[in-house]
C-alpha positions as CSV (number, residue, x, y, z in Angstrom):
1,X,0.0,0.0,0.0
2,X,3.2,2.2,0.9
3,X,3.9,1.2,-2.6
4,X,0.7,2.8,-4.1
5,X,0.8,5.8,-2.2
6,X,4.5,7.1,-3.0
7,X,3.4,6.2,-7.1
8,X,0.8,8.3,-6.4
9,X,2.1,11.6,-4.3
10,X,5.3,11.3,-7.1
11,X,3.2,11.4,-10.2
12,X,0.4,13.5,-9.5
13,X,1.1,15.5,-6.5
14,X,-1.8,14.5,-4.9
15,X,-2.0,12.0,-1.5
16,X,-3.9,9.0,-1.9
17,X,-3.7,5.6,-0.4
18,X,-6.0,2.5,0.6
19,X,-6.3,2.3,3.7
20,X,-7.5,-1.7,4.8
21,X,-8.2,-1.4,8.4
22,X,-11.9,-2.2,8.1
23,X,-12.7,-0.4,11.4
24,X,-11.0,2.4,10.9
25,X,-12.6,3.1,7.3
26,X,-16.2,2.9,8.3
27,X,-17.4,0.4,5.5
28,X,-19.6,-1.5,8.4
29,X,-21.2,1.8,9.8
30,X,-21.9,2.2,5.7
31,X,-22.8,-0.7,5.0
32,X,-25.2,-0.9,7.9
33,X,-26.9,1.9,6.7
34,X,-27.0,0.8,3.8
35,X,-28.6,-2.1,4.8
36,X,-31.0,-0.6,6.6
37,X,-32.5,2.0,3.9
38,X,-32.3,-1.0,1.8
39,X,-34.7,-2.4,4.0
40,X,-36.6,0.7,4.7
41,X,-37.2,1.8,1.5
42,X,-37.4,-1.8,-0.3
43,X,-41.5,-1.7,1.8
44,X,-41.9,1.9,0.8
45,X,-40.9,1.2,-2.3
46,X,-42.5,-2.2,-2.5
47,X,-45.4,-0.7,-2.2
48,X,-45.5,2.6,-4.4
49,X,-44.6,-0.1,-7.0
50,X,-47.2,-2.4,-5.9
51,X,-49.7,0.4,-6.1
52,X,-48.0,2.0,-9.5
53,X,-48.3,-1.7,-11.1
54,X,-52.3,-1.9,-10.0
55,X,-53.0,1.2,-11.5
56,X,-50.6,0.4,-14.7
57,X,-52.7,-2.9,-15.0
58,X,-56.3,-1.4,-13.9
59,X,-55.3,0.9,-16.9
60,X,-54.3,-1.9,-18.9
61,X,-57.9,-3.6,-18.1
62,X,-59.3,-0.7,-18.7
63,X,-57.7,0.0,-22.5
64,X,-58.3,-3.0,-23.2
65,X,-61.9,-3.5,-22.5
66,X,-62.1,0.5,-23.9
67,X,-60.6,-1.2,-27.3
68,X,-62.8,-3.9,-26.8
69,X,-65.6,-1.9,-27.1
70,X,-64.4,0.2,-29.8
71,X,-64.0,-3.4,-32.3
72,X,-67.7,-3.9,-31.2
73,X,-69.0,-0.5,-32.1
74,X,-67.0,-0.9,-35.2
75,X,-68.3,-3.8,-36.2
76,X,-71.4,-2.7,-36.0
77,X,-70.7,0.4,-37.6
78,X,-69.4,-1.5,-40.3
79,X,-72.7,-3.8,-40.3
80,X,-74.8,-0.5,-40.2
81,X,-72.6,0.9,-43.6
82,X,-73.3,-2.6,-45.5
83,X,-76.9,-2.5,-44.9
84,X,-77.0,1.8,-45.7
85,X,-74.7,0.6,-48.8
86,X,-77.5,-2.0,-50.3
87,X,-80.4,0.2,-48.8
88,X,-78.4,3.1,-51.2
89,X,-78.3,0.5,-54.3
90,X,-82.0,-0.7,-54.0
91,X,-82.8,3.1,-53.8
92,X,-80.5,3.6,-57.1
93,X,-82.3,0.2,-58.6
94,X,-85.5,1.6,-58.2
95,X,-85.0,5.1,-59.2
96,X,-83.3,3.2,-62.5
97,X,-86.5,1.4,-63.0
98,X,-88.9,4.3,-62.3
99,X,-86.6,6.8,-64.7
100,X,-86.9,3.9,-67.4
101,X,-90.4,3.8,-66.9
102,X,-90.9,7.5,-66.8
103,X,-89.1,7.9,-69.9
104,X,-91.0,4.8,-72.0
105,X,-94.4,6.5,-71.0
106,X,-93.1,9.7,-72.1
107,X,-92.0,8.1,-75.2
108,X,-95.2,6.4,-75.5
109,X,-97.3,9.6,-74.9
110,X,-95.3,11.9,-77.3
111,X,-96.1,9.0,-79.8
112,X,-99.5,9.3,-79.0
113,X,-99.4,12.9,-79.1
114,X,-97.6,13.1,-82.5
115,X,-100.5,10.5,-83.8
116,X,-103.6,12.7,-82.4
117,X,-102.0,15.7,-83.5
118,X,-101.5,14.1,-87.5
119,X,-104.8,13.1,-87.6
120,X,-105.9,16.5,-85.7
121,X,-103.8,18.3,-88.5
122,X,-105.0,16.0,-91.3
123,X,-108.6,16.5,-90.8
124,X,-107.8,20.3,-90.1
125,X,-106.2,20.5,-93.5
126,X,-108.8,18.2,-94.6
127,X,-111.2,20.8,-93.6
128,X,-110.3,23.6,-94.7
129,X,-110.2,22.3,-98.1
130,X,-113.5,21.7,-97.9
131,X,-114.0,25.6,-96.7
132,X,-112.1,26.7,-99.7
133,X,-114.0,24.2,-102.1
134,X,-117.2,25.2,-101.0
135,X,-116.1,28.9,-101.0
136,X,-114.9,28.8,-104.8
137,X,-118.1,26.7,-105.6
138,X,-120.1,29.6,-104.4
139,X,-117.7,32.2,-106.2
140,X,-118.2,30.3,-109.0
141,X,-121.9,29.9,-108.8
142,X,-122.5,33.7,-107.8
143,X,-120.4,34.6,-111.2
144,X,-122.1,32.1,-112.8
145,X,-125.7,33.4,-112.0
146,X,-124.4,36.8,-112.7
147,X,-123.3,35.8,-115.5
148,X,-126.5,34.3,-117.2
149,X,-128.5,36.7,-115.3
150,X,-126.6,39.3,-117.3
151,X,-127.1,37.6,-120.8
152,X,-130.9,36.7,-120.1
153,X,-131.2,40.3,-119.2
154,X,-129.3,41.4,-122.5
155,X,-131.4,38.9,-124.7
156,X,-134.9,39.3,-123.1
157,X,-137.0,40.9,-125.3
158,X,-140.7,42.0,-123.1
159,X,-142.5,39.5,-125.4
160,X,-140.6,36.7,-124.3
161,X,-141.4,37.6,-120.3
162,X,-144.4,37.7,-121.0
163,X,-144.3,34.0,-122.5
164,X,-142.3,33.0,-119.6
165,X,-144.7,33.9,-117.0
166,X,-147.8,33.0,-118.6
167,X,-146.1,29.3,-118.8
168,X,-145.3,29.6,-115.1
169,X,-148.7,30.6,-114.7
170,X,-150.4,27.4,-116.5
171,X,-147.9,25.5,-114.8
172,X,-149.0,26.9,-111.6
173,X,-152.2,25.6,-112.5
174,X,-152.2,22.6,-113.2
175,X,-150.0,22.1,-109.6
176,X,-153.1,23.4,-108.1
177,X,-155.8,21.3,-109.9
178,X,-153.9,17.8,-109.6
C-alpha cells in the first residue's frame, strides 16, 4: 500500500492511499446503513410499485376492455354501412326502374301525341279544303248566276217575259188542280 501511495504523491502530486483497516474506514457503519434504507425503502418502495403496477394494470384492463368496445362499435358500424350501402343500391335500382319507366311512357305519350295531332292536322287540312271548295263553288256559282243573269237580261225581249210567266202561270195551275 506504501507502494501505491509514494506512485501516487510522485506522479500527481496528490496524497492517496487505501487504507484496509476495516474499522478504521467505516465500511460496516456504511454498510449498515446501507442495509437498513435498503430495508426501509425496499416496503416503501415495494409498495408505491405495488400500487403503480395496480393502476398500470387497472389501466391496462381498462384500454383493453375501452378497445374492446371500440372493435364492437366498429363492427357494428361497419354492419350499419353494409346494410346503408344495399339500402343506397336498391334506392338507385328503383329510381333506374322508375326513370326507365318514366321515360318509356313519355316516349309512348309523345307518340301518341304526335298521332292525335297528325290526324288533328289532317282532318284540319282536310277541312279547310272543304271551306275553300265550297267557298270557290259559291264564287263560282255567284259569277255564274251573274253571269247568265246578265245575258238573259241582254237577250230578253218584253214578249218573251211575258211567254215566260204565262207558262209559269199554267204550270202553276195545273199544280193546283192535280
Amino acid at each position: 500500500m506504501q507502494v501505491f501511495h509514494l506512485m501516487t504523491q510522485q506522479n500527481f502530486g496528490i496524497g492517496f492511499s487505501l487504507n484496509t483497516n476495516f474499522l478504521e474506514t467505516n465500511v460496516f457503519n456504511i454498510i449498515l446503513l446501507l442495509s437498513g434504507l435498503i430495508y426501509v425503502l425496499k416496503q416503501f418502495l415495494g409498495s408505491m410499485l405495488s400500487v403503480r403496477q395496480e393502476k398500470v394494470l387497472f389501466a391496462i384492463r381498462e384500454s383493453e376492455e375501452r378497445l374492446s368496445q371500440a372493435n364492437i362499435r366498429l363492427n357494428e358500424a361497419e354492419k350499419q354501412l353494409t346494410q346503408t350501402q344495399i339500402i343506397i343500391d336498391q334506392i338507385i335500382k328503383d329510381a333506374e326502374m322508375t326513370a326507365q319507366r318514366v321515360r318509356q311512357s313519355i316516349l309512348e305519350q309523345g307518340e301518341s301525341d304526335i298521332k292525335r295531332l297528325t290526324i288533328s292536322s289532317k282532318a284540319s287540312i282536310q277541312n279547310a279544303e272543304n271551306q275553300v271548295r265550297q267557298q270557290i263553288q259559291q264564287k263560282v256559282t255567284a259569277l255564274a248566276i251573274n253571269k247568265v243573269t246578265l245575258q238573259i237580261e241582254s237577250q230578253m225581249t218584253p214578249a218573251m217575259q211575258i211567254r215566260i210567266i204565262d207558262n209559269n202561270i199554267i204550270q202553276l195551275k195545273g199544280d193546283i188542280t192535280i
